[in-house]
N, C-alpha and C positions, 0 to 999 in steps of 0.2 A: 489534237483535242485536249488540251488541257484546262477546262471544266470537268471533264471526266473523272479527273483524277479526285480520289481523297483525300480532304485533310486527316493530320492524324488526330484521333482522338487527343482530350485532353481531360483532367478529371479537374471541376471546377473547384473554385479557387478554397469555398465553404465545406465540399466536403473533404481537402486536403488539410486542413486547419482544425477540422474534427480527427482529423487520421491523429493528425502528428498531435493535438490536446489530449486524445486518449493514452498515446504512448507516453507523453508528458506523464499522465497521472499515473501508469500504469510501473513506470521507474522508476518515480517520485513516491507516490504514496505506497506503492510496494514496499518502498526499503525505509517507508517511514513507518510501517505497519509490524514488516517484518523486525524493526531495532526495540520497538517499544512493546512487541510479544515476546524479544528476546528476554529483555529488560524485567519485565515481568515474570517470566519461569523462572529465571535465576534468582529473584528475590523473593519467587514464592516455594521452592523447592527448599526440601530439606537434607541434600546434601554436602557432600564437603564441596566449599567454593566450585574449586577446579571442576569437578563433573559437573556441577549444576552448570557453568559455563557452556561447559563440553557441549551435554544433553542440549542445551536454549540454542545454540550456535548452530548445531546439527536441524535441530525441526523448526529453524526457521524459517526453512525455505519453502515451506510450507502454506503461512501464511501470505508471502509472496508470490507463490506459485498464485493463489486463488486472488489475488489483488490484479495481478496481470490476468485471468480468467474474466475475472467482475468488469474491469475498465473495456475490456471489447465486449463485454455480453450487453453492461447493461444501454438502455435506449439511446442516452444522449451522454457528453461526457459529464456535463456537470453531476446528471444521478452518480455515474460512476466515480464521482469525488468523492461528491457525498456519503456514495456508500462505503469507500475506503479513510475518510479522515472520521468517521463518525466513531468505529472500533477502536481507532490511532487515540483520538482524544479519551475516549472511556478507559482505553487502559492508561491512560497517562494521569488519568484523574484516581485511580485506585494503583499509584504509584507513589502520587502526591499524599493521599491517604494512609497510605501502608509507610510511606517512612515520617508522616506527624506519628500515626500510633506508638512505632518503635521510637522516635525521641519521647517521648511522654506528655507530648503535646497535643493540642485540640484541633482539629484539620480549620 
């Protein structure tokens, strides 16, 4: 009787392409979150280079921790882009900001 038998499951093709887009963002926009939060403590902190390095390097992975959290939580992957390049972009815009000030420039 082989109608009896089962095929094996297979997981369609849409929700395999959402799997692997979220881990895209979740790699991606993680370690583009986590380099431009780095980027940020270090030029907002007021120690000597070296620590501020240290300190930004070390609580990085923090931000990424919660980037890889956000990209499986939230509904669909695009939110979970958006919610990860949205922070990526603000700090990188009070980046741009913070080094016109210090040249003596107008943003």
């Amino acid at each position: 009787m082989a109608s009896d038998r089962k095929q094996p499951s297979r997981v369609p093709v849409t929700r395999a392409m959402a799997i692997v887009a979220r881990v895209a963002v979740a790699v991606l926009g993680g370690y583009l979150l986590a380099v431009s939060f780095a980027t940020a403590m270090v030029n907002g902190l007021t120690l000597p280079r070296a620590e501020a390095v240290d300190l930004a390097i070390s609580l990085s992975f923090l931000p990424y921790a919660g980037a890889v959290l956000w990209a499986f939580a939230a509904r669909t992957p695009a939110i979970a882009a958006v919610g990860i390049l949205v922070p990526v972009a603000l700090l990188v815009l009070v980046q741009v900001g913070a080094s016109a000030l210090a040249a003596g420039g107008a943003v």
